[in-house]
PASEBA-1860 file (N, C-alpha, C; in nm, 3 decimals):
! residues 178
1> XXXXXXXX> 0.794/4.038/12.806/0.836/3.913/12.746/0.746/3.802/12.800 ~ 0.641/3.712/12.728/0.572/3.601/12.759/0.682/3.509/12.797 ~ 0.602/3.429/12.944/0.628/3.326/12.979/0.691/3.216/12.913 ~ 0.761/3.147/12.898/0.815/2.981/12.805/0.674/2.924/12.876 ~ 0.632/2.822/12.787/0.508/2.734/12.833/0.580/2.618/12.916 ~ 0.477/2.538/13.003/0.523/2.455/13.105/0.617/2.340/13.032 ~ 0.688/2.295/13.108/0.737/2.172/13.077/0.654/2.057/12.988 ~ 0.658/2.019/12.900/0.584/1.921/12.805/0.482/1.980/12.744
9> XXXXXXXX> 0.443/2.057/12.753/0.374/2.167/12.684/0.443/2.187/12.527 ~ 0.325/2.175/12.435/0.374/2.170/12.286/0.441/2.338/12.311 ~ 0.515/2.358/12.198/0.537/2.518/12.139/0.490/2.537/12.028 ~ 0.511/2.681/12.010/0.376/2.723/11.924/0.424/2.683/11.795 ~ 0.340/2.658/11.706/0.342/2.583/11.568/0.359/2.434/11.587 ~ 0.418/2.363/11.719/0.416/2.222/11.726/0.221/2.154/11.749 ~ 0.231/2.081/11.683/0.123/2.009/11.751/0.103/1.894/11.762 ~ 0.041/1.811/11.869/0.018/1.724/11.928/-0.032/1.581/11.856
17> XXXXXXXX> -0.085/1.515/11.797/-0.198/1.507/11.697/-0.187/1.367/11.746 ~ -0.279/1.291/11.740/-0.299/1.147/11.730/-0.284/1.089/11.613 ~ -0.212/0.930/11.656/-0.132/0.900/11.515/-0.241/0.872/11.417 ~ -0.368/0.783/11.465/-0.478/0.753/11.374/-0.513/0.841/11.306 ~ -0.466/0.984/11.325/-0.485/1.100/11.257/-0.408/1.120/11.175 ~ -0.314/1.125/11.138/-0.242/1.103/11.023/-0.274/1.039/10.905 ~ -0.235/1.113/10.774/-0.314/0.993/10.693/-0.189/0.914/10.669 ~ -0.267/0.812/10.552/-0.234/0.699/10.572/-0.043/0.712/10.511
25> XXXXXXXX> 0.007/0.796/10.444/0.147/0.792/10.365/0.210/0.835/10.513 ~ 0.156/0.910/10.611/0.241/0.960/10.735/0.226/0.828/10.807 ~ 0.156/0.801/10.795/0.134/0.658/10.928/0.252/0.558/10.890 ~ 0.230/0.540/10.730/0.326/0.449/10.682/0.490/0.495/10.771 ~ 0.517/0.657/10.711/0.684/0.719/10.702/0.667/0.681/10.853 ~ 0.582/0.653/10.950/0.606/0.617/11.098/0.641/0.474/11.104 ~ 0.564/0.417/11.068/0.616/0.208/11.059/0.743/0.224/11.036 ~ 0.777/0.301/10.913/0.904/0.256/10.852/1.038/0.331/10.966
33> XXXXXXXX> 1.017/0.483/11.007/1.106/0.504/11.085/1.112/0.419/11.221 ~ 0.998/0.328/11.243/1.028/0.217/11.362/1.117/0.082/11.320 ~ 1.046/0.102/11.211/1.114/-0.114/11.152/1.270/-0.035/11.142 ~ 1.322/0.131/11.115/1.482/0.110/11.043/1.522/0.147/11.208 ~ 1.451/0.177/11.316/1.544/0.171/11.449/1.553/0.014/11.430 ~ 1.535/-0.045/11.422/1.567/-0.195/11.478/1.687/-0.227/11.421 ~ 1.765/-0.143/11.285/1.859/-0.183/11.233/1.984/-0.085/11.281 ~ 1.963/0.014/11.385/2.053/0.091/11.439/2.172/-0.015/11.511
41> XXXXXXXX> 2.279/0.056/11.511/2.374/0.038/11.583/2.427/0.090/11.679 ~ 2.353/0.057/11.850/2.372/0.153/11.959/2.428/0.104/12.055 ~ 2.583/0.042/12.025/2.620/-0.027/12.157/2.594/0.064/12.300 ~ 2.654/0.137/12.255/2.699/0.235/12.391/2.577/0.268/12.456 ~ 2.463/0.340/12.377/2.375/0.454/12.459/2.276/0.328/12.438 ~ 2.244/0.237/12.340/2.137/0.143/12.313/2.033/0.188/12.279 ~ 2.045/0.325/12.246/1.892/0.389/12.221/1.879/0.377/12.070 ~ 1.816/0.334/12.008/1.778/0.340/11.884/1.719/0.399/11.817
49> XXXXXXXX> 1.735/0.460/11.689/1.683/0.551/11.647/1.655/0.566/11.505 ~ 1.507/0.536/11.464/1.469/0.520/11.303/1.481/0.639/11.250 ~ 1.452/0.698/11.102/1.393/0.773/11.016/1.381/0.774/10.891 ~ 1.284/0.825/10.841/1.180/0.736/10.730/1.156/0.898/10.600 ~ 1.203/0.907/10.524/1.197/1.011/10.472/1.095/1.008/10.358 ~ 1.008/1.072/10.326/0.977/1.082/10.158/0.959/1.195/10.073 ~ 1.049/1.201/9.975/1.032/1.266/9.839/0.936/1.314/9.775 ~ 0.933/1.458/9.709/0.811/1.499/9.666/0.783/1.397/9.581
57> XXXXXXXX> 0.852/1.297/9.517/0.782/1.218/9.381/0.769/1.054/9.498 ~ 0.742/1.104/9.606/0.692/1.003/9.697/0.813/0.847/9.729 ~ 0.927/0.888/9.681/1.023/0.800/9.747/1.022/0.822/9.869 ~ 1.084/0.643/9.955/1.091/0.709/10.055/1.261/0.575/10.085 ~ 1.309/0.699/10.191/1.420/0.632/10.198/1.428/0.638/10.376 ~ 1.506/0.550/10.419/1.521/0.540/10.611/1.682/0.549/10.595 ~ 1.691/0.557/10.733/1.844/0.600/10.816/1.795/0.544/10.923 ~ 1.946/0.532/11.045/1.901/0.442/11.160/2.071/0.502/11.198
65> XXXXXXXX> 2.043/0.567/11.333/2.198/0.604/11.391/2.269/0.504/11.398 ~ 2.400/0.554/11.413/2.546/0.448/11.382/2.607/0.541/11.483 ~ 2.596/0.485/11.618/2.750/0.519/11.705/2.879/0.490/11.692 ~ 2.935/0.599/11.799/3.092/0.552/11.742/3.130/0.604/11.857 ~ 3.231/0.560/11.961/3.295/0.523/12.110/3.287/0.668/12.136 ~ 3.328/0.764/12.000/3.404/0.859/12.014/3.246/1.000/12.045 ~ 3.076/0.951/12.046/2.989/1.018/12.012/2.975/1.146/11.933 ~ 3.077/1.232/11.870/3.098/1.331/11.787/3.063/1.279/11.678
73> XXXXXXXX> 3.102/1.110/11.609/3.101/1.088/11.507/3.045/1.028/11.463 ~ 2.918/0.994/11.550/2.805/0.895/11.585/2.711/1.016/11.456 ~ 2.610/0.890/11.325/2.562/0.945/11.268/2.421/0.933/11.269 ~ 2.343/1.060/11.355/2.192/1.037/11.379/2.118/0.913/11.232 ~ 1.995/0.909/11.292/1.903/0.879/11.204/1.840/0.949/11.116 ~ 1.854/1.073/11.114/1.741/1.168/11.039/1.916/1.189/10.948 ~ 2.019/1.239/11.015/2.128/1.233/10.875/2.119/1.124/10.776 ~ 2.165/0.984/10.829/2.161/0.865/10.734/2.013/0.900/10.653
81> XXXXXXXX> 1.898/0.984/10.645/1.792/0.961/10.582/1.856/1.009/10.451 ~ 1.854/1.167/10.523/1.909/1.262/10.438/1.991/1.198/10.298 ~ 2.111/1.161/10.388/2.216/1.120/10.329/2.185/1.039/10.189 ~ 2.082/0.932/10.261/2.054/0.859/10.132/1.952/0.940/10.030 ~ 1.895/1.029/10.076/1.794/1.051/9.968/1.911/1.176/9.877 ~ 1.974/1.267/9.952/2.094/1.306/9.859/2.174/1.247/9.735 ~ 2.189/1.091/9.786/2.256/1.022/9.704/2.173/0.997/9.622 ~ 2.071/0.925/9.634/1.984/0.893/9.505/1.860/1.017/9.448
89> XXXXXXXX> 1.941/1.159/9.458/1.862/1.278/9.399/1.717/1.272/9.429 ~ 1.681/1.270/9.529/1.544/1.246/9.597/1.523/1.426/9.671 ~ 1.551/1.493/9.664/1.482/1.623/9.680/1.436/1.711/9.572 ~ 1.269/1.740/9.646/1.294/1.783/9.748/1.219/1.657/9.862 ~ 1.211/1.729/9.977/1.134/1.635/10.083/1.024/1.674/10.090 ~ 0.896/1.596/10.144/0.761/1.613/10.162/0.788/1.578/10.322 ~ 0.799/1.505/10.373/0.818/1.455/10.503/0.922/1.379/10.591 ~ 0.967/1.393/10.694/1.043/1.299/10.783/0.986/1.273/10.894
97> XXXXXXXX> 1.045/1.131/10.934/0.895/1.036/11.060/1.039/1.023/11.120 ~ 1.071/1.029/11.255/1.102/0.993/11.355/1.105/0.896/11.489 ~ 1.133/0.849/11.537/1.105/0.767/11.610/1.252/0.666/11.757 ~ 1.232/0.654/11.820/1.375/0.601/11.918/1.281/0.499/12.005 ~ 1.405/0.425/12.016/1.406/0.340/12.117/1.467/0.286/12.226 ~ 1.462/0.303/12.368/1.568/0.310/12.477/1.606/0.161/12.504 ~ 1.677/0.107/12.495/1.712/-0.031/12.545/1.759/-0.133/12.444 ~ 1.750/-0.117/12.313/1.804/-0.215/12.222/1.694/-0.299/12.155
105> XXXXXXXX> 1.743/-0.341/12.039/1.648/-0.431/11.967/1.508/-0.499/12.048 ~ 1.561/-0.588/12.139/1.498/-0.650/12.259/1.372/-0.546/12.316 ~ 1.410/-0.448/12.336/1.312/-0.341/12.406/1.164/-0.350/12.389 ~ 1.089/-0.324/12.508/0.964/-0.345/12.438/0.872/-0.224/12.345 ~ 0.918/-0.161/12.367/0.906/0.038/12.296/0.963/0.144/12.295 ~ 0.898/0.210/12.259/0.943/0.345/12.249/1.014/0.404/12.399 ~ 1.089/0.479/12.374/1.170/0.581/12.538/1.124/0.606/12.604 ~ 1.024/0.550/12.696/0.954/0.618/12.826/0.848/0.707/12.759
113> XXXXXXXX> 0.796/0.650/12.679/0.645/0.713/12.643/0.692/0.869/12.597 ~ 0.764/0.918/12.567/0.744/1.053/12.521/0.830/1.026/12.333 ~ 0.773/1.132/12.281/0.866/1.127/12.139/0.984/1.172/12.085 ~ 1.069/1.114/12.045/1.210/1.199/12.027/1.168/1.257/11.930 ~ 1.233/1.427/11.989/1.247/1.477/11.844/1.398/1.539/11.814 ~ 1.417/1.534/11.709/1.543/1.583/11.630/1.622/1.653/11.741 ~ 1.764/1.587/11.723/1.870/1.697/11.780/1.909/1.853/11.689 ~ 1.957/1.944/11.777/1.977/2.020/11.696/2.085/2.065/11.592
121> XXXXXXXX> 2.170/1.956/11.542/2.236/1.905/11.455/2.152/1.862/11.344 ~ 2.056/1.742/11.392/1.970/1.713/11.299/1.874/1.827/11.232 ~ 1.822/1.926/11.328/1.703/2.022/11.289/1.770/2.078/11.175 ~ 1.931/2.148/11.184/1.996/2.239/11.098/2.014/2.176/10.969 ~ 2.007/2.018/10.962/2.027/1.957/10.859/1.930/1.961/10.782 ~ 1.818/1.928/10.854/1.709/1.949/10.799/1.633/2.066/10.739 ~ 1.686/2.161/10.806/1.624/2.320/10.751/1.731/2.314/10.584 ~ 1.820/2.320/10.610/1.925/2.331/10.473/1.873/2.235/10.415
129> XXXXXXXX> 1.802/2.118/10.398/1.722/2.036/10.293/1.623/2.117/10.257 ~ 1.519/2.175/10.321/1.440/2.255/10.304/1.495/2.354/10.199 ~ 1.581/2.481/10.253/1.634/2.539/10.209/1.627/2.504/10.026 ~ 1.761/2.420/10.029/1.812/2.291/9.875/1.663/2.265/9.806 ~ 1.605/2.228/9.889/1.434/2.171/9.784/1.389/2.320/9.758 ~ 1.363/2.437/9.809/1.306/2.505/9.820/1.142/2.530/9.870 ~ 1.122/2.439/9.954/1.018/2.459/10.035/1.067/2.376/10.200 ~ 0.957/2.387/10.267/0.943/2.370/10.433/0.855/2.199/10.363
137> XXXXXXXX> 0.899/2.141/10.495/0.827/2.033/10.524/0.800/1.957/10.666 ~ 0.704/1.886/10.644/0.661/1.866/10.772/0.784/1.769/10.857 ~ 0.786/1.743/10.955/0.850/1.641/11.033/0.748/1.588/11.167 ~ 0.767/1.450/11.129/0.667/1.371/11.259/0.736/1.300/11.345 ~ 0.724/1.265/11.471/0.796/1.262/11.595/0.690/1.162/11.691 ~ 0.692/1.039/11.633/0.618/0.962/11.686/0.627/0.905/11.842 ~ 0.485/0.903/11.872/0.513/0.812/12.049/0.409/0.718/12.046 ~ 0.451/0.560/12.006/0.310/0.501/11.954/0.268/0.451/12.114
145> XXXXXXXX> 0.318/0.462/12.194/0.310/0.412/12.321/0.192/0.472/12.349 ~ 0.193/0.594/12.364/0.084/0.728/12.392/-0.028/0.745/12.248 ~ 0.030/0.675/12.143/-0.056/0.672/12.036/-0.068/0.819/11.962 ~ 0.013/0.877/11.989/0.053/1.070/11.968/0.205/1.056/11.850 ~ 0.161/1.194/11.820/0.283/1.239/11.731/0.327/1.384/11.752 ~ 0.440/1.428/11.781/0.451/1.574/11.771/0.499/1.606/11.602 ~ 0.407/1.720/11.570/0.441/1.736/11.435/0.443/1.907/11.378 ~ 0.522/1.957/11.312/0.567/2.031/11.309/0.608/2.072/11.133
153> XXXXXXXX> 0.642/2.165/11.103/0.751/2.217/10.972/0.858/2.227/11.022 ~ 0.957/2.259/10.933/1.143/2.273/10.998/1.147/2.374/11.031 ~ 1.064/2.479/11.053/1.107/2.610/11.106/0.993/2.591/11.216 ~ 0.908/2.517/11.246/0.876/2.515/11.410/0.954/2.437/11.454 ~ 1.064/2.334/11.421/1.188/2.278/11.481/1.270/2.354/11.545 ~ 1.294/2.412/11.416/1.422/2.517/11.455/1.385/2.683/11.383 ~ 1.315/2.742/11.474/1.327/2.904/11.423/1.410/2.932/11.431 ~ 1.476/3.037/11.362/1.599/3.117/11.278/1.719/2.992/11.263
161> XXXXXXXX> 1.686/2.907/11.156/1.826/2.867/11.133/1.885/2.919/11.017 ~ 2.008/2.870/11.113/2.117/2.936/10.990/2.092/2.893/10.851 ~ 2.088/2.991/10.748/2.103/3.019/10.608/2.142/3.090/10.550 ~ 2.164/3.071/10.379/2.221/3.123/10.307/2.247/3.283/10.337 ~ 2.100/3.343/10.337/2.095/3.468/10.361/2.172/3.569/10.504 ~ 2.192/3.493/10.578/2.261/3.506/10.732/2.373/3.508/10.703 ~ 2.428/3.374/10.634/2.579/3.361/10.643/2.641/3.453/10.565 ~ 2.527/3.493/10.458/2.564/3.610/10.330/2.588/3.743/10.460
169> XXXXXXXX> 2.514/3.754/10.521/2.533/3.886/10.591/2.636/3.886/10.692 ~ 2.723/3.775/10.729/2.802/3.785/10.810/2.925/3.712/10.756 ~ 2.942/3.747/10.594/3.086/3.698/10.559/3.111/3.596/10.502 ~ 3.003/3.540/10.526/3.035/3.335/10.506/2.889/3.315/10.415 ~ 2.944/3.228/10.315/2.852/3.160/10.206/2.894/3.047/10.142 ~ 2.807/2.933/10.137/2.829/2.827/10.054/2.948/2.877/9.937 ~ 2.999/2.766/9.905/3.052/2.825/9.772/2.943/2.739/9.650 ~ 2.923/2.819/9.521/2.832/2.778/9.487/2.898/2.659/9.385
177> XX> 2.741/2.619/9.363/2.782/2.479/9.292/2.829/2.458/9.179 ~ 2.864/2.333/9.182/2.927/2.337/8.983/3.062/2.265/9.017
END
């Protein structure tokens, strides 16, 4: 069995990339998952947290977490993306930009120089968009501090998530639509 790689060490299929490297529609889905942290609501933890989604027909829609005393019911940023591009029939996805901020509006950046990436609530959400569109898409995980992005597909997020085909084999399946 190979080693886990060191601490901060990308994993395999993640990569590193500099943001100037990105073209220019990813650079944008990064501005925008920064300008919608500023509209988060983080009394408690204060960490803020953008995301910037776009549509294969190039919509793009943001989310920004919403805590709640109770943190179970606290709704990430990458959900509220989702959420909205669900509502206004915006899949499938081409991309989601990421981004947090430790300290509140006021703050002067990003979390201690490293990039948030997706909880694993968020990843599963995200694979089942995938899933729904029927293709993989990228996700970017900005650190403009460091001037870096970790970037990835939803299955270098999250290998083996749960799907259709799994839950089919162990009993449990969506019920289908209609």
């Amino acid at each position: 069995m190979p080693l886990p790689p060191p601490p901060g060490a990308p994993r395999a299929g993640l990569s590193i990339v500099p943001l100037a490297d990105l073209d220019a529609p990813d650079r944008e889905l990064v501005e925008l998952a920064e300008a919608s942290s500023r509209n988060a609501s983080a009394p408690y933890s204060r960490f803020q947290v953008g995301a910037a989604l776009r549509s294969a027909d190039g919509t793009v829609v943001t989310g920004c977490n919403v805590e709640n005393a109770s943190y179970g019911l606290t709704y990430c940023a990458e959900v509220g993306a989702v959420m909205a591009a669900v509502q206004r029939r915006k899949l499938p996805i081409e991309a989601v930009a990421v981004y947090g901020r430790l300290g509140g509006p006021d703050a002067p950046g990003p979390r201690q120089g490293r990039p948030l990436l997706p909880c694993g609530r968020c990843r599963q959400v995200l694979a089942e968009m995938a899933l729904a569109g029927g293709r993989s898409f990228r996700i970017i995980c900005s650190d403009p501090a460091r001037g870096k992005a970790v970037v990835g597909s939803v299955s270098d997020f999250l290998p083996g998530a749960l799907e259709d085909g799994l839950l089919q084999a162990v009993g449990q399946s969506p019920a289908p639509a209609g």
